[in-house]
N, CA, C, O and CB atoms as a CASP TS submission, in Angstrom:
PFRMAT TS
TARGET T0000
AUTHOR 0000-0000-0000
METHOD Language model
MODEL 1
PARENT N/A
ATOM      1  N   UNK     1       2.271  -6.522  17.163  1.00  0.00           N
ATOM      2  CA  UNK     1       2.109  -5.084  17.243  1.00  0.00           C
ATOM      3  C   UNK     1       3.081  -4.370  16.301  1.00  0.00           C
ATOM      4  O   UNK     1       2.600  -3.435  15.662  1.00  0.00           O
ATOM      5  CB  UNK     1       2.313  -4.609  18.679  1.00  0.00           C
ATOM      6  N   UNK     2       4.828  -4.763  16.048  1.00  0.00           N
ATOM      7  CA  UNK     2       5.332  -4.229  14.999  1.00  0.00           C
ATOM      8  C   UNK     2       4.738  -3.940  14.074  1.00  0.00           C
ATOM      9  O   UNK     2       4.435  -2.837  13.619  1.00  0.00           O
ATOM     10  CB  UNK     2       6.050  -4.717  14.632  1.00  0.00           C
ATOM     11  N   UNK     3       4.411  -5.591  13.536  1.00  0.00           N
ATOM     12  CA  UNK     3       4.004  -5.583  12.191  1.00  0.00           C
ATOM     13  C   UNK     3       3.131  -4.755  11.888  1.00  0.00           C
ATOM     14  O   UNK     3       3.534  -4.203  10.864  1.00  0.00           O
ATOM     15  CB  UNK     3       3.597  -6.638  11.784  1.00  0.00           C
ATOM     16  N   UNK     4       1.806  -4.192  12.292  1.00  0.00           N
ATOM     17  CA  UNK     4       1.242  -3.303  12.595  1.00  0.00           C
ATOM     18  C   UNK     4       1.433  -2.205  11.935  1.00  0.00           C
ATOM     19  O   UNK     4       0.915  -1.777  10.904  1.00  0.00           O
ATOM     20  CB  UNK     4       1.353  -3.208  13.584  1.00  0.00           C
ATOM     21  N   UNK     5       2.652  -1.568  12.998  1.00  0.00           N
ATOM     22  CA  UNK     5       3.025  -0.387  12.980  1.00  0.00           C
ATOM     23  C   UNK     5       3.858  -0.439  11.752  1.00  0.00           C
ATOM     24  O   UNK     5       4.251   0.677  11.412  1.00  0.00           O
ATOM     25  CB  UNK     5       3.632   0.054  14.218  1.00  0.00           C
ATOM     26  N   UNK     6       4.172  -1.250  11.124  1.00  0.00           N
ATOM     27  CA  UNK     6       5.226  -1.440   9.991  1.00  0.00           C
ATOM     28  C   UNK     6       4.403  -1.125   8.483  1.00  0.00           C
ATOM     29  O   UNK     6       4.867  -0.541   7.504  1.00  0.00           O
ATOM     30  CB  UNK     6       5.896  -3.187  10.062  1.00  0.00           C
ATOM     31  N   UNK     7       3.148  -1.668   8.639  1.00  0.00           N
ATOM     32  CA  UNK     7       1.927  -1.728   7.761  1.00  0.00           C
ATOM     33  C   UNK     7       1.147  -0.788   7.539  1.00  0.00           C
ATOM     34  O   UNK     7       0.780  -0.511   6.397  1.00  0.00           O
ATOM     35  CB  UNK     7       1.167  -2.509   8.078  1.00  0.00           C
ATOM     36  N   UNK     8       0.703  -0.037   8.772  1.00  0.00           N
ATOM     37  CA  UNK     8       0.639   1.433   8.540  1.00  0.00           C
ATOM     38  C   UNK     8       1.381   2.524   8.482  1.00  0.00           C
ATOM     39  O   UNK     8       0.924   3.573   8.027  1.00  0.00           O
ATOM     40  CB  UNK     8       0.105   1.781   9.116  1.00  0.00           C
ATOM     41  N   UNK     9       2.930   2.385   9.048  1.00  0.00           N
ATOM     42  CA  UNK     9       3.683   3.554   7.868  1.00  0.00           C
ATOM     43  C   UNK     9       3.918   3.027   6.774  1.00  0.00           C
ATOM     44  O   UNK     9       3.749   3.867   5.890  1.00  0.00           O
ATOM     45  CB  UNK     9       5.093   4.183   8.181  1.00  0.00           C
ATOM     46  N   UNK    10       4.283   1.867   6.297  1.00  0.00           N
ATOM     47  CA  UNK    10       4.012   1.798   4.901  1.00  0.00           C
ATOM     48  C   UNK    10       2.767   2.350   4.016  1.00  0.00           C
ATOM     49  O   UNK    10       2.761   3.036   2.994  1.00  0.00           O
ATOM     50  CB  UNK    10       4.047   0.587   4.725  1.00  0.00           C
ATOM     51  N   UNK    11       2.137   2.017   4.480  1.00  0.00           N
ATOM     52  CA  UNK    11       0.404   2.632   4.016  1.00  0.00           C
ATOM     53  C   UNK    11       0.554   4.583   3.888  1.00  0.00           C
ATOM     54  O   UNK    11       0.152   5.338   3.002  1.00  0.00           O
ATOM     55  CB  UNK    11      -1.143   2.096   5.846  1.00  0.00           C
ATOM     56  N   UNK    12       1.068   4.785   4.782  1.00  0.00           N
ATOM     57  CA  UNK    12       0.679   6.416   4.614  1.00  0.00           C
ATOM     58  C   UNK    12       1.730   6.905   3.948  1.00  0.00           C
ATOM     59  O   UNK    12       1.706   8.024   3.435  1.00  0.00           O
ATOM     60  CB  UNK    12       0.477   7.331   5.988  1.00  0.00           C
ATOM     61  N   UNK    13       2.913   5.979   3.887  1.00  0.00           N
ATOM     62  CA  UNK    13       4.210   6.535   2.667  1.00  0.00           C
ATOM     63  C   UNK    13       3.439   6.443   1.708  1.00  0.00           C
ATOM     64  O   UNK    13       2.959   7.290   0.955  1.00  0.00           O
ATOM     65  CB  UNK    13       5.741   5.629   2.313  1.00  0.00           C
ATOM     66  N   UNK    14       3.350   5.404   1.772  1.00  0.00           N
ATOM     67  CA  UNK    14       2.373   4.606  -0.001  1.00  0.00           C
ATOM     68  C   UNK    14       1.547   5.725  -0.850  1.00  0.00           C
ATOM     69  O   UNK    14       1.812   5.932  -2.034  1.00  0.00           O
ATOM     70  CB  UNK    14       0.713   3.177   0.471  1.00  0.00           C
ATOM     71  N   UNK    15       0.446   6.483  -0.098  1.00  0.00           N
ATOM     72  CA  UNK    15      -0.638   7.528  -0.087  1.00  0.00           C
ATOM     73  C   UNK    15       0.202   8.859  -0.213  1.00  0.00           C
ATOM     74  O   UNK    15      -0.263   9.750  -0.923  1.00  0.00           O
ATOM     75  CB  UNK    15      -1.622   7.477   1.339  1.00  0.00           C
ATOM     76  N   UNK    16       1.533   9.071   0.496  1.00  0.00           N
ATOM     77  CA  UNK    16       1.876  10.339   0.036  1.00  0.00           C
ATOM     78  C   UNK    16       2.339  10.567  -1.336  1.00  0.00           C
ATOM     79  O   UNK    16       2.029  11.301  -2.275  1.00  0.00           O
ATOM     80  CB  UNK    16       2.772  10.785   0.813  1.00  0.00           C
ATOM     81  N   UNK    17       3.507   9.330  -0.997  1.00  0.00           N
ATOM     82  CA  UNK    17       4.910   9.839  -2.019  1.00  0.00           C
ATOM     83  C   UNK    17       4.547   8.737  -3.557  1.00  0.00           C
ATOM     84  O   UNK    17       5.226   8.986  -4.553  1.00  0.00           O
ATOM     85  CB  UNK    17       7.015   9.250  -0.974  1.00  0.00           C
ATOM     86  N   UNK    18       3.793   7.913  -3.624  1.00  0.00           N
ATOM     87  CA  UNK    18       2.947   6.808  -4.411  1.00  0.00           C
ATOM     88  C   UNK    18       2.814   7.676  -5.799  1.00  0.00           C
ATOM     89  O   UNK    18       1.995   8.585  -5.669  1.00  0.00           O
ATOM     90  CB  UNK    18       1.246   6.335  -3.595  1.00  0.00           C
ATOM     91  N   UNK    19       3.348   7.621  -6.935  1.00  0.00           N
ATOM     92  CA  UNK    19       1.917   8.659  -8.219  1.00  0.00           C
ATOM     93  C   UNK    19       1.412   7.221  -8.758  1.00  0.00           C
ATOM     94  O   UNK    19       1.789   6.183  -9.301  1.00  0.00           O
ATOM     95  CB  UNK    19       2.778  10.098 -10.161  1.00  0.00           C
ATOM     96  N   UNK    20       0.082   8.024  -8.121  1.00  0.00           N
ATOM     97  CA  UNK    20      -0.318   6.740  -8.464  1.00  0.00           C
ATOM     98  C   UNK    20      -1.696   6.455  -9.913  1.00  0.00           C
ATOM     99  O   UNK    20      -2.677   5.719 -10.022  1.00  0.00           O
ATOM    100  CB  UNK    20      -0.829   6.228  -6.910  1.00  0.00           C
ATOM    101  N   UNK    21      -1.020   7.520 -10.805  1.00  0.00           N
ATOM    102  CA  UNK    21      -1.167   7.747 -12.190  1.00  0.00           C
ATOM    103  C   UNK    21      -0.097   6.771 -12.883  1.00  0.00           C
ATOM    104  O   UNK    21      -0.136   6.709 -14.112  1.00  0.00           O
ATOM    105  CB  UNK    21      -0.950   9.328 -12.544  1.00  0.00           C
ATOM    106  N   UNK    22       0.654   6.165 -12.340  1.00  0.00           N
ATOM    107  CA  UNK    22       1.533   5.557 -13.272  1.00  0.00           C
ATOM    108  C   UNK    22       1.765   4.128 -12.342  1.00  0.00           C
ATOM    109  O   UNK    22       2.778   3.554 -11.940  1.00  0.00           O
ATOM    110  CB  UNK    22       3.012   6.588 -13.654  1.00  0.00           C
ATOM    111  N   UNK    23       0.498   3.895 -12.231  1.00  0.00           N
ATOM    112  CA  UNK    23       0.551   2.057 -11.118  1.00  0.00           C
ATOM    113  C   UNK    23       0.460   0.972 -12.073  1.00  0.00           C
ATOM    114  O   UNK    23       1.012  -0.107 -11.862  1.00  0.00           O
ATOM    115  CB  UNK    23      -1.097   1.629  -9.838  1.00  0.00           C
ATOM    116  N   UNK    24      -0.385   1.279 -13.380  1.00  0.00           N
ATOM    117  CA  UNK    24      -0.582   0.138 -13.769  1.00  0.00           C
ATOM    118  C   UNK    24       0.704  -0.103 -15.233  1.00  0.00           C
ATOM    119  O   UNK    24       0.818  -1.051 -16.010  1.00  0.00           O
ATOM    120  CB  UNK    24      -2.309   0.080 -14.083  1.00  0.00           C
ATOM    121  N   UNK    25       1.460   1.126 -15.136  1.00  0.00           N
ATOM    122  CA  UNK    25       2.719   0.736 -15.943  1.00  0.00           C
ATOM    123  C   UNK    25       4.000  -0.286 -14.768  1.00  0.00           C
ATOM    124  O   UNK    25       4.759  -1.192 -15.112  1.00  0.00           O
ATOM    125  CB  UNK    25       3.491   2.531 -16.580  1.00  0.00           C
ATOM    126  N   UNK    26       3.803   0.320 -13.394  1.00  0.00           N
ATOM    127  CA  UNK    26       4.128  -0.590 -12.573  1.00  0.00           C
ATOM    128  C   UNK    26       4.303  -1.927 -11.832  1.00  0.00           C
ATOM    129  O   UNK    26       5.062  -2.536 -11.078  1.00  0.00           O
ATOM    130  CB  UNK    26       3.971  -0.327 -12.347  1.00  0.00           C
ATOM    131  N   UNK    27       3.097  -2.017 -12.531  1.00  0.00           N
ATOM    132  CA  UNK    27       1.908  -3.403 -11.983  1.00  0.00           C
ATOM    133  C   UNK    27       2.815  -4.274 -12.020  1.00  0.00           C
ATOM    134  O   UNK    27       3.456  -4.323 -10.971  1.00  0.00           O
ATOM    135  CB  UNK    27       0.435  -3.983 -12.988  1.00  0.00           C
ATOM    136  N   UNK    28       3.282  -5.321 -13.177  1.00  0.00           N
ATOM    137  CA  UNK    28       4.597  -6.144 -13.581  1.00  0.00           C
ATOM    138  C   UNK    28       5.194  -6.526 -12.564  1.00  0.00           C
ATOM    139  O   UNK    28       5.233  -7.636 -12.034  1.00  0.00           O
ATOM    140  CB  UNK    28       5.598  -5.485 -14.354  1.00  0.00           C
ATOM    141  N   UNK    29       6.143  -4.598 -12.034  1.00  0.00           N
ATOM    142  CA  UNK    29       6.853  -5.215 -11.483  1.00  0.00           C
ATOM    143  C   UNK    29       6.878  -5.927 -10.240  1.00  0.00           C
ATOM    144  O   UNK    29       7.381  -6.950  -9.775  1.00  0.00           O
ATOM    145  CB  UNK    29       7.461  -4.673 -11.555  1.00  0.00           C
ATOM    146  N   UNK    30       5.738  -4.477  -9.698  1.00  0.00           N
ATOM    147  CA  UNK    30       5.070  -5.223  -8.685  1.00  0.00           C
ATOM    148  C   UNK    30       4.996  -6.592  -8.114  1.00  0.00           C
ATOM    149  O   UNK    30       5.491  -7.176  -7.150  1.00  0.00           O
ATOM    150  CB  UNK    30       4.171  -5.085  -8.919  1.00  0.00           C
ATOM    151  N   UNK    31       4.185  -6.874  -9.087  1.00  0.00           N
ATOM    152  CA  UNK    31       4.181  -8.677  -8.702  1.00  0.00           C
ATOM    153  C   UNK    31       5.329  -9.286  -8.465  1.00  0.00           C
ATOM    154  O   UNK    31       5.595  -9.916  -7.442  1.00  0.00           O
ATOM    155  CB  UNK    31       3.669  -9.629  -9.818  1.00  0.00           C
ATOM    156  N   UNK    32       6.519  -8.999 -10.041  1.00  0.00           N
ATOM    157  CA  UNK    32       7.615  -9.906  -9.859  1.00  0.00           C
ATOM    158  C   UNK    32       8.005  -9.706  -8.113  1.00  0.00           C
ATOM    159  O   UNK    32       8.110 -10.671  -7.357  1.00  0.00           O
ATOM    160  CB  UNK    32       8.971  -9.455 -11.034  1.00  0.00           C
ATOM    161  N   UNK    33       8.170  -8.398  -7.720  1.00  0.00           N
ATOM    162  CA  UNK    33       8.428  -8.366  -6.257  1.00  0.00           C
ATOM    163  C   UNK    33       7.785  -9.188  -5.183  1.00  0.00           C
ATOM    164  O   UNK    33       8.318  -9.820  -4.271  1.00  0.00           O
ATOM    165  CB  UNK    33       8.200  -7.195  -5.895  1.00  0.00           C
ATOM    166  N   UNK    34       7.015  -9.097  -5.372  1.00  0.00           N
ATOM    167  CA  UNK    34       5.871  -9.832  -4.612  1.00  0.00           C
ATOM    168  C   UNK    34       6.255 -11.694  -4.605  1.00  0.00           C
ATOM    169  O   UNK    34       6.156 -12.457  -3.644  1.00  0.00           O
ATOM    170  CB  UNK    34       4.192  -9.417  -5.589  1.00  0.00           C
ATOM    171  N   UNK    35       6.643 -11.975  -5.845  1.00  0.00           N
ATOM    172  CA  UNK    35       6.557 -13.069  -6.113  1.00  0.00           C
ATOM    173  C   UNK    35       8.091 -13.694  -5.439  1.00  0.00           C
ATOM    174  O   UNK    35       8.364 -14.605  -4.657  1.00  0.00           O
ATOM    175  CB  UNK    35       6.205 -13.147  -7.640  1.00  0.00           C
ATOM    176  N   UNK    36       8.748 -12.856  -6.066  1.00  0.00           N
ATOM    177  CA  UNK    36      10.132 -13.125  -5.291  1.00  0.00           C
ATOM    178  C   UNK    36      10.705 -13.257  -3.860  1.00  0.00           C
ATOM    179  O   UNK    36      11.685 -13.850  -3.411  1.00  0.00           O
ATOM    180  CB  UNK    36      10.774 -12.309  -5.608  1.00  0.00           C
ATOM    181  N   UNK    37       9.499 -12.300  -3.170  1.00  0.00           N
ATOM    182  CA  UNK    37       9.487 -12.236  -1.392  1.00  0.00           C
ATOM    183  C   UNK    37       8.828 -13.471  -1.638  1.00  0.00           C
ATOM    184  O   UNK    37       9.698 -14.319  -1.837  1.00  0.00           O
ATOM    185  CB  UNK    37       8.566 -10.847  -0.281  1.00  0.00           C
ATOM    186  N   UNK    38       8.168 -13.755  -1.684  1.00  0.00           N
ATOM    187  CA  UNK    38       6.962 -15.193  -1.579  1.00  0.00           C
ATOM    188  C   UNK    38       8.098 -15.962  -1.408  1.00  0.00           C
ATOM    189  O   UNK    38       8.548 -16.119  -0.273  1.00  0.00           O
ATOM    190  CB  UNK    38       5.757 -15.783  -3.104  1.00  0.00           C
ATOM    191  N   UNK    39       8.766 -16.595  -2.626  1.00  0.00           N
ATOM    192  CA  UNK    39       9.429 -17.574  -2.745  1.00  0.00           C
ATOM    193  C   UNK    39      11.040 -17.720  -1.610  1.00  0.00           C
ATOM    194  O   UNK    39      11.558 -18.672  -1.027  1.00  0.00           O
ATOM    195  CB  UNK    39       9.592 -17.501  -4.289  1.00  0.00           C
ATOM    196  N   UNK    40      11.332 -16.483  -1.710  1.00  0.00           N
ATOM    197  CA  UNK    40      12.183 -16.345  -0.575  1.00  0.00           C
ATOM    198  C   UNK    40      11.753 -16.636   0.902  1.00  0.00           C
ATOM    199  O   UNK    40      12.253 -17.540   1.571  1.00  0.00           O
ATOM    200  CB  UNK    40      12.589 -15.091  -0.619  1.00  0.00           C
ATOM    201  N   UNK    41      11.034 -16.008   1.230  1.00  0.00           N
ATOM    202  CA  UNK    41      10.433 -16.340   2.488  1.00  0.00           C
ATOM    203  C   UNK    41       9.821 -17.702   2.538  1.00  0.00           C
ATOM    204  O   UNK    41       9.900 -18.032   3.721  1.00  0.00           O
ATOM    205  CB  UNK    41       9.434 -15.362   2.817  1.00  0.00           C
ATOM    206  N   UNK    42       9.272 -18.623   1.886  1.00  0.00           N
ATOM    207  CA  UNK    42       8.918 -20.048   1.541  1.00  0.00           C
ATOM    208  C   UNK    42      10.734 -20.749   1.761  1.00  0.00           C
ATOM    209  O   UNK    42      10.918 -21.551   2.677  1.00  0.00           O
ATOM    210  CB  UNK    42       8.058 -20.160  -0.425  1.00  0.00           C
ATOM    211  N   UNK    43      11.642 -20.436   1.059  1.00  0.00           N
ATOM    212  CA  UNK    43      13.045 -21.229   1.162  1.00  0.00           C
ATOM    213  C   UNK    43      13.505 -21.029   2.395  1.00  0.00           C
ATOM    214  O   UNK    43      14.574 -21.530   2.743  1.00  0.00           O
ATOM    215  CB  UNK    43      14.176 -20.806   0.179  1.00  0.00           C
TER
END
């Protein structure tokens, strides 16, 4: 149930405060983030 609730305020931050005119200059880093939780959470 956290997780949840953790996933949808993330989601409606995401939608407010997000410009999301400038995502795919973002994209990159995105991933690297993504990739780095991955691997962390895997160790």
């Amino acid at each position: 149930m956290y997780l949840l609730l953790v996933l949808v305020t993330r989601t409606l931050f995401a939608y407010k405060f997000i410009d999301w005119s400038r995502v795919k200059e973002q994209y990159p880093t995105i991933l690297f983030f993504i990739a780095i939780n991955m691997t962390y959470n895997t160790i």
